[in-house]
PyMOL Python script that loads the backbone (N, CA, C, O; Angstrom):
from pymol import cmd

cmd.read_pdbstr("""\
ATOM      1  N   UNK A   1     201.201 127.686  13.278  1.00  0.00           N
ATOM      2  CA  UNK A   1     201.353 127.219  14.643  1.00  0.00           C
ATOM      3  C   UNK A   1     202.484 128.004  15.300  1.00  0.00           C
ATOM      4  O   UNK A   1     203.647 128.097  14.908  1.00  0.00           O
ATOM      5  N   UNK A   2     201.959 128.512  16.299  1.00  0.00           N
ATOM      6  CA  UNK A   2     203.220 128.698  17.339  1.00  0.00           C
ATOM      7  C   UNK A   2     204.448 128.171  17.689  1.00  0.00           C
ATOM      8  O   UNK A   2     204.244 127.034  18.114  1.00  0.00           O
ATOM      9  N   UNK A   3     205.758 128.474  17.722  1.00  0.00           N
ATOM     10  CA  UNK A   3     206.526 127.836  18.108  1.00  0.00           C
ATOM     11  C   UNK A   3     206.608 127.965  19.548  1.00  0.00           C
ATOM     12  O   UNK A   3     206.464 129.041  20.129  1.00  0.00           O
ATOM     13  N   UNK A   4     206.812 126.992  20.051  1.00  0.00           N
ATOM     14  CA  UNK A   4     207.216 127.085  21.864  1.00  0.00           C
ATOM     15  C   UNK A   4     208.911 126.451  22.017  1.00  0.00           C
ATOM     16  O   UNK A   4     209.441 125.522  21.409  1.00  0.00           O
ATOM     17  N   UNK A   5     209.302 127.098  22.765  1.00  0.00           N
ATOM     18  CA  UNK A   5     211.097 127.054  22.986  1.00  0.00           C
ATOM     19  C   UNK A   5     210.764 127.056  24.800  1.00  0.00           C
ATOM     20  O   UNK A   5     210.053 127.668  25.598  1.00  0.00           O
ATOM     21  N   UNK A   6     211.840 125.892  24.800  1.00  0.00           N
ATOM     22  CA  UNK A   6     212.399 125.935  26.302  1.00  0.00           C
ATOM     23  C   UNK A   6     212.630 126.931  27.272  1.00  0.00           C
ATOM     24  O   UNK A   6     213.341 127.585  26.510  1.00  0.00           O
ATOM     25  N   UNK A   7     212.635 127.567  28.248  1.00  0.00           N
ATOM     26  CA  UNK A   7     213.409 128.449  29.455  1.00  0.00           C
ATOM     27  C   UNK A   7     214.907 128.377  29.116  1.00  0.00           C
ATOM     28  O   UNK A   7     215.236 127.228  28.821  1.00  0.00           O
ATOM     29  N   UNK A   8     215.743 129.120  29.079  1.00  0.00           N
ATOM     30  CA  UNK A   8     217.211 129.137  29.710  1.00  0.00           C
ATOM     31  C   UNK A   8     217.733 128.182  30.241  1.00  0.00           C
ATOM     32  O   UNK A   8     218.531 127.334  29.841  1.00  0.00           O
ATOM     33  N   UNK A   9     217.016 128.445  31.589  1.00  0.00           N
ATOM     34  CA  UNK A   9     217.666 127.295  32.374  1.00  0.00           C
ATOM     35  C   UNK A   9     216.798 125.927  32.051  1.00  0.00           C
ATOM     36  O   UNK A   9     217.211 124.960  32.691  1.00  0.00           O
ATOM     37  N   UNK A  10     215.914 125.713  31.367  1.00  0.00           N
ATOM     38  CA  UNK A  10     215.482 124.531  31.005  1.00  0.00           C
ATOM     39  C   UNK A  10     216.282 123.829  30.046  1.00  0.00           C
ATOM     40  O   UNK A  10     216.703 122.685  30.214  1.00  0.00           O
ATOM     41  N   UNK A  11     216.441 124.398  29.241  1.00  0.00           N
ATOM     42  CA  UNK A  11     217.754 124.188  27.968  1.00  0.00           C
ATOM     43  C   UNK A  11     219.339 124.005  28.544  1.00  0.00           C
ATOM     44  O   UNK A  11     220.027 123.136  28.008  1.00  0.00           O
ATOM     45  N   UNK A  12     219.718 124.544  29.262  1.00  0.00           N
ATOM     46  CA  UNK A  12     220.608 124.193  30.208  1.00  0.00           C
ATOM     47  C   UNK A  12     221.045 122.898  30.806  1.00  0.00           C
ATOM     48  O   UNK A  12     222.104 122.273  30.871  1.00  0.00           O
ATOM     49  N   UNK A  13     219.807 122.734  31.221  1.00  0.00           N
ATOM     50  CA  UNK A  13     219.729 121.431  32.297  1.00  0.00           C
ATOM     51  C   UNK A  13     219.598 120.414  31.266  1.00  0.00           C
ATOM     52  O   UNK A  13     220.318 119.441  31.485  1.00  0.00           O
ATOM     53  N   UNK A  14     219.004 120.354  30.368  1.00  0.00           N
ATOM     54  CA  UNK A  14     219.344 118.881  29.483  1.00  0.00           C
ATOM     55  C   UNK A  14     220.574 119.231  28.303  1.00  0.00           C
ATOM     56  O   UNK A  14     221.002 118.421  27.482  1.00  0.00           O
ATOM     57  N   UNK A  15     220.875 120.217  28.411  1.00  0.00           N
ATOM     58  CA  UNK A  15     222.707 120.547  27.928  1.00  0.00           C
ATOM     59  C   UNK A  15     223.566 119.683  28.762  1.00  0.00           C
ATOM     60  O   UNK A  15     224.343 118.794  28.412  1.00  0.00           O
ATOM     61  N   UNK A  16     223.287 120.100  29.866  1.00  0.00           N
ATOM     62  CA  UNK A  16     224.276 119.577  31.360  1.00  0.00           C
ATOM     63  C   UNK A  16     224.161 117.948  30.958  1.00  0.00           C
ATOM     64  O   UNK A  16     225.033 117.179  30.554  1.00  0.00           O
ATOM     65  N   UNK A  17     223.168 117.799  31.149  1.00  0.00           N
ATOM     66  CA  UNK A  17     222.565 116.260  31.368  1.00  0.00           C
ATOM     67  C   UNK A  17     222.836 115.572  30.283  1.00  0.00           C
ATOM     68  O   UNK A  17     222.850 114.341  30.314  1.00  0.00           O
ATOM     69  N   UNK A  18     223.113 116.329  29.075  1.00  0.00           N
ATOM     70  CA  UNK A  18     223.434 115.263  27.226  1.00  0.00           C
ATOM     71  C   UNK A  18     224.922 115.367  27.766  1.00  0.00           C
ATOM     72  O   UNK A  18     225.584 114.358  28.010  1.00  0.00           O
ATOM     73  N   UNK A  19     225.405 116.663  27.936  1.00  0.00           N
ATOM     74  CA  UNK A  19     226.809 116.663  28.007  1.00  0.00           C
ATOM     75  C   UNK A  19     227.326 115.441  28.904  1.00  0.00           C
ATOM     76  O   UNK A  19     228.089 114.677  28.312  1.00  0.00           O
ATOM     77  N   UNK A  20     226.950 115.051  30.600  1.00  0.00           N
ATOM     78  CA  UNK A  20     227.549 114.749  31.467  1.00  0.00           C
ATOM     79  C   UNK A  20     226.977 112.811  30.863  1.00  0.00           C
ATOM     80  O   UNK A  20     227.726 111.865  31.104  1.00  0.00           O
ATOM     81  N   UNK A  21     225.898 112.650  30.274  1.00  0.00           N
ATOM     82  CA  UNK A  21     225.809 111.330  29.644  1.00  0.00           C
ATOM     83  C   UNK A  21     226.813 111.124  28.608  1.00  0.00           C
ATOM     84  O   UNK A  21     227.136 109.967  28.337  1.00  0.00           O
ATOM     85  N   UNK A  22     227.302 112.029  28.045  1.00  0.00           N
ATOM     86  CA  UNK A  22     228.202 111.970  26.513  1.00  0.00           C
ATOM     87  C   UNK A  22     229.539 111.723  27.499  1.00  0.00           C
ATOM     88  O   UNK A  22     230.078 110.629  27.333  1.00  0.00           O
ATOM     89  N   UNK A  23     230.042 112.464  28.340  1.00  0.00           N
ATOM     90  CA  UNK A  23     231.410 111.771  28.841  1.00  0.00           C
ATOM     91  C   UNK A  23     231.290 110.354  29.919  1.00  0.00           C
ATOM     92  O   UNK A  23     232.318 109.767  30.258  1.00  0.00           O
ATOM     93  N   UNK A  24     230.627 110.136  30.149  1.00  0.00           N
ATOM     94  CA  UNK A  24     229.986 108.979  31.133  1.00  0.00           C
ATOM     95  C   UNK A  24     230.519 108.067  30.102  1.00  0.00           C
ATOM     96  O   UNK A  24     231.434 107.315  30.437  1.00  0.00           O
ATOM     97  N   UNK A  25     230.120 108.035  29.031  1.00  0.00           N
ATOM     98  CA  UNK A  25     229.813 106.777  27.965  1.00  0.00           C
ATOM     99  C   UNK A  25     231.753 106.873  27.241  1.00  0.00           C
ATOM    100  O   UNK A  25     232.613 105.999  27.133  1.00  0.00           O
ATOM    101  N   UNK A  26     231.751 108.198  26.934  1.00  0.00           N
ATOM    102  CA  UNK A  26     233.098 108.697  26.784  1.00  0.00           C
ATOM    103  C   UNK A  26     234.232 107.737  27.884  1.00  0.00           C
ATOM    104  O   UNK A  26     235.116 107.046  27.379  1.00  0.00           O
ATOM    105  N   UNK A  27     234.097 107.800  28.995  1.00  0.00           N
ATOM    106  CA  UNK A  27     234.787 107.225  30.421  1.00  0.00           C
ATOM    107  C   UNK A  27     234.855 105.793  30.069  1.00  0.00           C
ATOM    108  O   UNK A  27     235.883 105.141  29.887  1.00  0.00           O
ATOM    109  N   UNK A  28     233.103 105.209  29.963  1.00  0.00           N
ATOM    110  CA  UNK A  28     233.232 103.946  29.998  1.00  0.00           C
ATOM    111  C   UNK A  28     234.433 102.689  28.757  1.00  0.00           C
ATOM    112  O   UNK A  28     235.052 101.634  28.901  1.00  0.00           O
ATOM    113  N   UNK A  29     234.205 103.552  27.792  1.00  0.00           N
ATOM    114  CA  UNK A  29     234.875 102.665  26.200  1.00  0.00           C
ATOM    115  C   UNK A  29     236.199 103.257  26.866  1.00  0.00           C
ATOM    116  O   UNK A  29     237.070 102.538  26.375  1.00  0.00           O
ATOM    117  N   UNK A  30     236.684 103.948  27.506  1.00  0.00           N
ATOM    118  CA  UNK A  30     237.887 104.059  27.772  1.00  0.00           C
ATOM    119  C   UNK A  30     238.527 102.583  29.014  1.00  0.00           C
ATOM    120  O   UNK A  30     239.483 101.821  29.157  1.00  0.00           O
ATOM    121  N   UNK A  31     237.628 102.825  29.442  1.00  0.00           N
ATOM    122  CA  UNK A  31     237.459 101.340  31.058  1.00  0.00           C
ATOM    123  C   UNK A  31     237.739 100.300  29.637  1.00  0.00           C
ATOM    124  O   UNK A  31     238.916  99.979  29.472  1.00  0.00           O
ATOM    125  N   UNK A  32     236.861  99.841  28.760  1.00  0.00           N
ATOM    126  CA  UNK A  32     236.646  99.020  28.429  1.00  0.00           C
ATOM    127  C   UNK A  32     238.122  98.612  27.441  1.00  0.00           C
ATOM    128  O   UNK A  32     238.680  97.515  27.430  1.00  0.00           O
ATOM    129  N   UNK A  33     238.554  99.931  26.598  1.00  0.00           N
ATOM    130  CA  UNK A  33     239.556  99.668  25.969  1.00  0.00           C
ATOM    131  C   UNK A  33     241.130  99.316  27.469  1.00  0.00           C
ATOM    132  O   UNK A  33     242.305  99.027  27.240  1.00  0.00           O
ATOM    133  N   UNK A  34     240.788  99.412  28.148  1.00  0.00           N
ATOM    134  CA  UNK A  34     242.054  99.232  29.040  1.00  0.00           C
ATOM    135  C   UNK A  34     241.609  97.817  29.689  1.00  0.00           C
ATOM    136  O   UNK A  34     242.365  96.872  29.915  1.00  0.00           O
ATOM    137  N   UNK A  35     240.652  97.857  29.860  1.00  0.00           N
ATOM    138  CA  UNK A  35     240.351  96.234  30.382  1.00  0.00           C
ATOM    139  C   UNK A  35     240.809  95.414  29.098  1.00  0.00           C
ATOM    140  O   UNK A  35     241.410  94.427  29.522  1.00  0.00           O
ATOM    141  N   UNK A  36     240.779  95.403  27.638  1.00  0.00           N
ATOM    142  CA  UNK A  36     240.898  94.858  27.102  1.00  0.00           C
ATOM    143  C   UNK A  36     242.512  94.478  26.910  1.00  0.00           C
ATOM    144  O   UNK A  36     243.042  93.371  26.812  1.00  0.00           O
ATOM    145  N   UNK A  37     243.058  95.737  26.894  1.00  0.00           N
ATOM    146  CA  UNK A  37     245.421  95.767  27.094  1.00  0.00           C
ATOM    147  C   UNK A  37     244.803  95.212  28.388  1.00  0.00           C
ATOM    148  O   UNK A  37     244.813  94.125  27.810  1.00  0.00           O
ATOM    149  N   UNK A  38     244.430  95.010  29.238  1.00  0.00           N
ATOM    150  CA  UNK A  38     244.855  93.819  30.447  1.00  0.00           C
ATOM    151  C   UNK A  38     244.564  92.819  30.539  1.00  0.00           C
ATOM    152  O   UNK A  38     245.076  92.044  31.346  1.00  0.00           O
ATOM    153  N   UNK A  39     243.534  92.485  29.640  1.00  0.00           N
ATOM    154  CA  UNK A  39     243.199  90.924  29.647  1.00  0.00           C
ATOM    155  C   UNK A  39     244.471  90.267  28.842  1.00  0.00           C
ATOM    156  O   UNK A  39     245.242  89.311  28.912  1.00  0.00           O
ATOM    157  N   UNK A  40     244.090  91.758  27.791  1.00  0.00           N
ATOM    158  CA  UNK A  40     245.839  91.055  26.675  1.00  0.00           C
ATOM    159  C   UNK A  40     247.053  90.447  27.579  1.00  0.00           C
ATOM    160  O   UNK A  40     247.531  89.320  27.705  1.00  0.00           O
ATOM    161  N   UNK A  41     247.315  91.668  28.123  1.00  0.00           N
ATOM    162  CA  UNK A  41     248.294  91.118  28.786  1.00  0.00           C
ATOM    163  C   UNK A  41     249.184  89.735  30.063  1.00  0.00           C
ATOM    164  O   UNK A  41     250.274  89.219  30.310  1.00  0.00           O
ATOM    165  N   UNK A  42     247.475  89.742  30.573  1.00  0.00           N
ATOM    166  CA  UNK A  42     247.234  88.812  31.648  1.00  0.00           C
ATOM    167  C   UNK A  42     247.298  87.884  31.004  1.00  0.00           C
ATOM    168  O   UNK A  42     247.889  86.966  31.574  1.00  0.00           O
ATOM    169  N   UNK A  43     246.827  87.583  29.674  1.00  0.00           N
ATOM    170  CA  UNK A  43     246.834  86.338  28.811  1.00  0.00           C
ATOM    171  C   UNK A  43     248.106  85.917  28.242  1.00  0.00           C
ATOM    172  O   UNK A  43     248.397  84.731  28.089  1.00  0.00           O
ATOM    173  N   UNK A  44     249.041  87.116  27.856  1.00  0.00           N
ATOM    174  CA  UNK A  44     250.694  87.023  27.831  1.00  0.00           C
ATOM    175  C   UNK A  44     251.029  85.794  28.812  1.00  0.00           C
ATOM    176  O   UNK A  44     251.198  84.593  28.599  1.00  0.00           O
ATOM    177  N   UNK A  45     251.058  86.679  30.111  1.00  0.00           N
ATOM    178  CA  UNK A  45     252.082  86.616  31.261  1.00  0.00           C
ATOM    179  C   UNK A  45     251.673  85.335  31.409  1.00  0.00           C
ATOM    180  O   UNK A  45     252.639  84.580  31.517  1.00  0.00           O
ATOM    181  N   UNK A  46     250.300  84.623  31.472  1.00  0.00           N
ATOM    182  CA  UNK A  46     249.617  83.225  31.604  1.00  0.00           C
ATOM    183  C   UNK A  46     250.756  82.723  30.625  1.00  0.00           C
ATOM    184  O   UNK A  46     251.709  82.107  31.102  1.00  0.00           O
ATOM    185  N   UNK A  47     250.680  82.964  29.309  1.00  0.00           N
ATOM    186  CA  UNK A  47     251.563  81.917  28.585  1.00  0.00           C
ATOM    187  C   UNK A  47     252.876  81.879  28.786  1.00  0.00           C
ATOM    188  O   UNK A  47     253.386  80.768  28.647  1.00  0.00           O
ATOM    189  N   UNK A  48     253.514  82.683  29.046  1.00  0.00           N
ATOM    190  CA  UNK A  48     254.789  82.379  29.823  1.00  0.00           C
ATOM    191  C   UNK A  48     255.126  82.143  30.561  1.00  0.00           C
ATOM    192  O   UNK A  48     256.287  81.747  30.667  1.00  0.00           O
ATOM    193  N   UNK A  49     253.997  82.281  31.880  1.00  0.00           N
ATOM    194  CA  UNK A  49     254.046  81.161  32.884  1.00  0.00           C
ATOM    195  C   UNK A  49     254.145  79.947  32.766  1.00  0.00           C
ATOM    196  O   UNK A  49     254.875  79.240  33.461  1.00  0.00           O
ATOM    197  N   UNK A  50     253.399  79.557  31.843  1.00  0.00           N
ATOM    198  CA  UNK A  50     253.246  78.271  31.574  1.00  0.00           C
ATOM    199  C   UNK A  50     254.290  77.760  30.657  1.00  0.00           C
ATOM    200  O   UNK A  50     254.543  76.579  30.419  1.00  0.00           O
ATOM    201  N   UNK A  51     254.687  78.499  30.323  1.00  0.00           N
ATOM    202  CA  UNK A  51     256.024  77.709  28.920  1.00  0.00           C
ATOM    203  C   UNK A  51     257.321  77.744  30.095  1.00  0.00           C
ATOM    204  O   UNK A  51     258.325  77.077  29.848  1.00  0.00           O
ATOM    205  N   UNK A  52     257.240  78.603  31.459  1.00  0.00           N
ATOM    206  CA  UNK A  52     258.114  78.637  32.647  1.00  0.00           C
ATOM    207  C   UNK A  52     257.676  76.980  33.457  1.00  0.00           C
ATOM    208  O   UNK A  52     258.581  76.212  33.782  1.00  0.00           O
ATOM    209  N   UNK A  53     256.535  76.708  33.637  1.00  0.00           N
ATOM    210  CA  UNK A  53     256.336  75.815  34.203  1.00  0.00           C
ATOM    211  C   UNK A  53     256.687  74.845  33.338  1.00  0.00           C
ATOM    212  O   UNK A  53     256.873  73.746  33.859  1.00  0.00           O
ATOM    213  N   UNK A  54     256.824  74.916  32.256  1.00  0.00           N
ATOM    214  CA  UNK A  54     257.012  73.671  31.589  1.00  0.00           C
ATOM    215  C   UNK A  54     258.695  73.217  32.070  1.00  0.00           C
ATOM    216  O   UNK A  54     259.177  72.234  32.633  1.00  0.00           O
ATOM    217  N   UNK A  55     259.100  74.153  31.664  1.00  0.00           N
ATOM    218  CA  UNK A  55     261.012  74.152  31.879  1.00  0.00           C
ATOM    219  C   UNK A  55     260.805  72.935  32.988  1.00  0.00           C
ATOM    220  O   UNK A  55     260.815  71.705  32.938  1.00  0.00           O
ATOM    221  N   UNK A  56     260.588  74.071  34.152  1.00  0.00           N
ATOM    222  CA  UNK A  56     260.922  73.769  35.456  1.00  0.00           C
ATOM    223  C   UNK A  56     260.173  72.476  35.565  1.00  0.00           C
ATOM    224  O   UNK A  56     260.687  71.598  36.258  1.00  0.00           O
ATOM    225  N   UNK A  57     259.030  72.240  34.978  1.00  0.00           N
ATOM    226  CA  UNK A  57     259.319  70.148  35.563  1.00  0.00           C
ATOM    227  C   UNK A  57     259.489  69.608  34.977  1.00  0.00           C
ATOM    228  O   UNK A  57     259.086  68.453  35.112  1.00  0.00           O
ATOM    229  N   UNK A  58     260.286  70.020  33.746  1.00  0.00           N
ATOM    230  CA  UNK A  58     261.201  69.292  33.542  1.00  0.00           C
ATOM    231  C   UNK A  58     262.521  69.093  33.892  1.00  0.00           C
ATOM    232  O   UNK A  58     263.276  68.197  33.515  1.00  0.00           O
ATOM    233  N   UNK A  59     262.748  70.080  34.706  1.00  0.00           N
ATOM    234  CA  UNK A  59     264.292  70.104  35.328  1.00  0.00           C
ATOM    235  C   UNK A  59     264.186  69.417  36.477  1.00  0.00           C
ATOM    236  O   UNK A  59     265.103  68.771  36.985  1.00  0.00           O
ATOM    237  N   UNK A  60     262.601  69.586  37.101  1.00  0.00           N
ATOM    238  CA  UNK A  60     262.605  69.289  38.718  1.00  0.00           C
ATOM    239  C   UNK A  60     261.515  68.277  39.161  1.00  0.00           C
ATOM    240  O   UNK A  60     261.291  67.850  40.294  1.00  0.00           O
ATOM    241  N   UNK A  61     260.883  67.995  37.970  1.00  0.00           N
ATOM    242  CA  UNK A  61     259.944  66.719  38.688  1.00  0.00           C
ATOM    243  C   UNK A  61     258.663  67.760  38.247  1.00  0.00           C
ATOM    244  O   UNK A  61     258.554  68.978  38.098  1.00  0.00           O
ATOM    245  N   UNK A  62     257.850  66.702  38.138  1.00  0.00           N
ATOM    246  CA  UNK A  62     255.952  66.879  37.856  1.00  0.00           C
ATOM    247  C   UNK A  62     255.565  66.973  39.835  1.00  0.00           C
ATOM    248  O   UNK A  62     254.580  67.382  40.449  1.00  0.00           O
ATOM    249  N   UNK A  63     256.566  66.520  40.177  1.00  0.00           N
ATOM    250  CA  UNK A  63     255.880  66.658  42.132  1.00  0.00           C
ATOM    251  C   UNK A  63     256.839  67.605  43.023  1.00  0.00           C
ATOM    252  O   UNK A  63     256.954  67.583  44.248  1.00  0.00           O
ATOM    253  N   UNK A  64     257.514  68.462  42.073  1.00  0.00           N
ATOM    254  CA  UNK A  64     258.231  68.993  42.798  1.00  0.00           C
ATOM    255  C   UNK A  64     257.121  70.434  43.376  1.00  0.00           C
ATOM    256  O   UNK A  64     256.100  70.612  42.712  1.00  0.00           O
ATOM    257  N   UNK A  65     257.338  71.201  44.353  1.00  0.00           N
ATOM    258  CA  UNK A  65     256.615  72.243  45.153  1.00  0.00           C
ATOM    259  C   UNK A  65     257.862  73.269  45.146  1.00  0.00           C
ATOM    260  O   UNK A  65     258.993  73.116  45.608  1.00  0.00           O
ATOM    261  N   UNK A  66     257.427  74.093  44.638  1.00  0.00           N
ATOM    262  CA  UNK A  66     258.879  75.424  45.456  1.00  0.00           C
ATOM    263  C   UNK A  66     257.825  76.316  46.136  1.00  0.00           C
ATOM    264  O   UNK A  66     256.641  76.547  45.890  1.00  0.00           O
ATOM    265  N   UNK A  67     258.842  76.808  47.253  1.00  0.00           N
ATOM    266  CA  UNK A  67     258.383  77.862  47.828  1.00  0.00           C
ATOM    267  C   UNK A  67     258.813  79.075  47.007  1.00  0.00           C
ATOM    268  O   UNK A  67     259.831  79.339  46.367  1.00  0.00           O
ATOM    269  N   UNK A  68     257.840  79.620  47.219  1.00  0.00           N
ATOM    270  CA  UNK A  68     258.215  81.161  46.580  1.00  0.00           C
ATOM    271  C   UNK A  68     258.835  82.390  47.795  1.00  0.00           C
ATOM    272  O   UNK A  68     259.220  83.545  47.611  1.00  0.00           O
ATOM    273  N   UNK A  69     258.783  81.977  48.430  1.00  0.00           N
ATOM    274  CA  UNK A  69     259.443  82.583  49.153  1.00  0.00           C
ATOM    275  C   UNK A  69     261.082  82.487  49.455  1.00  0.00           C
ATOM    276  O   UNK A  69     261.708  83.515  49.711  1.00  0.00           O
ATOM    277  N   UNK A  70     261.635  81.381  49.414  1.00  0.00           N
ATOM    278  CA  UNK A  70     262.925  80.960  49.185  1.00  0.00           C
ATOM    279  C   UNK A  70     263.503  80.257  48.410  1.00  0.00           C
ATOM    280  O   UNK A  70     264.697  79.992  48.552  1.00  0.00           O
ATOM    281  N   UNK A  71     262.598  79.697  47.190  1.00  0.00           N
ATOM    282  CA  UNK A  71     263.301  79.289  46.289  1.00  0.00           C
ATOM    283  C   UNK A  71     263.796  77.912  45.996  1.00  0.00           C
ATOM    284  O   UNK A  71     264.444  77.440  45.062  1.00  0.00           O
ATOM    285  N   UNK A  72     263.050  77.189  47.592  1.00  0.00           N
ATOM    286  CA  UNK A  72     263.554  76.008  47.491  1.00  0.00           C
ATOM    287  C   UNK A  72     262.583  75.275  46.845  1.00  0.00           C
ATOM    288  O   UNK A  72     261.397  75.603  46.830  1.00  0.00           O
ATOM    289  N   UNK A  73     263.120  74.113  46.210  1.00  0.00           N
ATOM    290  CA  UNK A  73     262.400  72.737  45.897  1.00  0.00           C
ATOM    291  C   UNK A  73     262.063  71.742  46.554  1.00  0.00           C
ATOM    292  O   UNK A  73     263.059  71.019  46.557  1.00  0.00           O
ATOM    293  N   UNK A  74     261.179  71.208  47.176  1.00  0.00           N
ATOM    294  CA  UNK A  74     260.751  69.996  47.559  1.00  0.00           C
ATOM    295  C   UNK A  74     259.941  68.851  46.805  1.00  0.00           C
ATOM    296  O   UNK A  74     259.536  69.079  45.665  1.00  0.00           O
ATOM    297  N   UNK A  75     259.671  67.504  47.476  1.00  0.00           N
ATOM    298  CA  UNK A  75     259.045  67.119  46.889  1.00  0.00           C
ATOM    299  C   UNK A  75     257.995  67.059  47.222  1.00  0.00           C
ATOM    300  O   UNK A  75     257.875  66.892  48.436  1.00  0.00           O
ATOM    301  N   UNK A  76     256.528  67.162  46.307  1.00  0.00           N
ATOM    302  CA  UNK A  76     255.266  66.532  47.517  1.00  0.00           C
ATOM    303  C   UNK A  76     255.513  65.454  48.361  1.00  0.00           C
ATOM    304  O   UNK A  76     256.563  64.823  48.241  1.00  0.00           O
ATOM    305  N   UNK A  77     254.407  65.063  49.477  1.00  0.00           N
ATOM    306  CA  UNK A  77     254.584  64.721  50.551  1.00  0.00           C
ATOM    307  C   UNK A  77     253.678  63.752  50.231  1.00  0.00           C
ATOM    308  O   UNK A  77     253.357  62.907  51.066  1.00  0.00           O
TER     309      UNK A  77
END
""", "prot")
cmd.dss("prot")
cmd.show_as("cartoon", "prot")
cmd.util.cbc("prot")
cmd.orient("prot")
């Protein structure tokens, strides 16, 4: 049997096309490994928020409100 082989530029174009799918996928596990250090982290900062919120009502009341903008304490209304 005959062998039959691609064109140049036929061979090319699904070079291009394996190559530019191989870093696509390359890109994505990279997205994915950094989404993952940020969930990590977001999940940190959550728990120390919360071990912060704990302090603070206990220093200031379960109804206390601060503004974040100045720092003050009130009470709910």
């Amino acid at each position: 049997m005959e062998k039959i082989y691609l064109t140049e530029d036929e061979l090319n174009l699904i070079r291009e096309g394996n190559a530019n799918s191989n870093n696509i996928k390359t890109l994505l596990g990279e997205i994915e490994l950094h989404k993952y250090e940020l969930l990590k982290q977001h999940s940190q900062l959550v728990d120390s928020f919360r071990a912060n919120e704990v302090t603070l009502v206990e220093k200031y009341g379960a109804d206390s409100v601060i503004d974040l903008k100045t720092g003050e304490v009130k009470l709910k209304e």
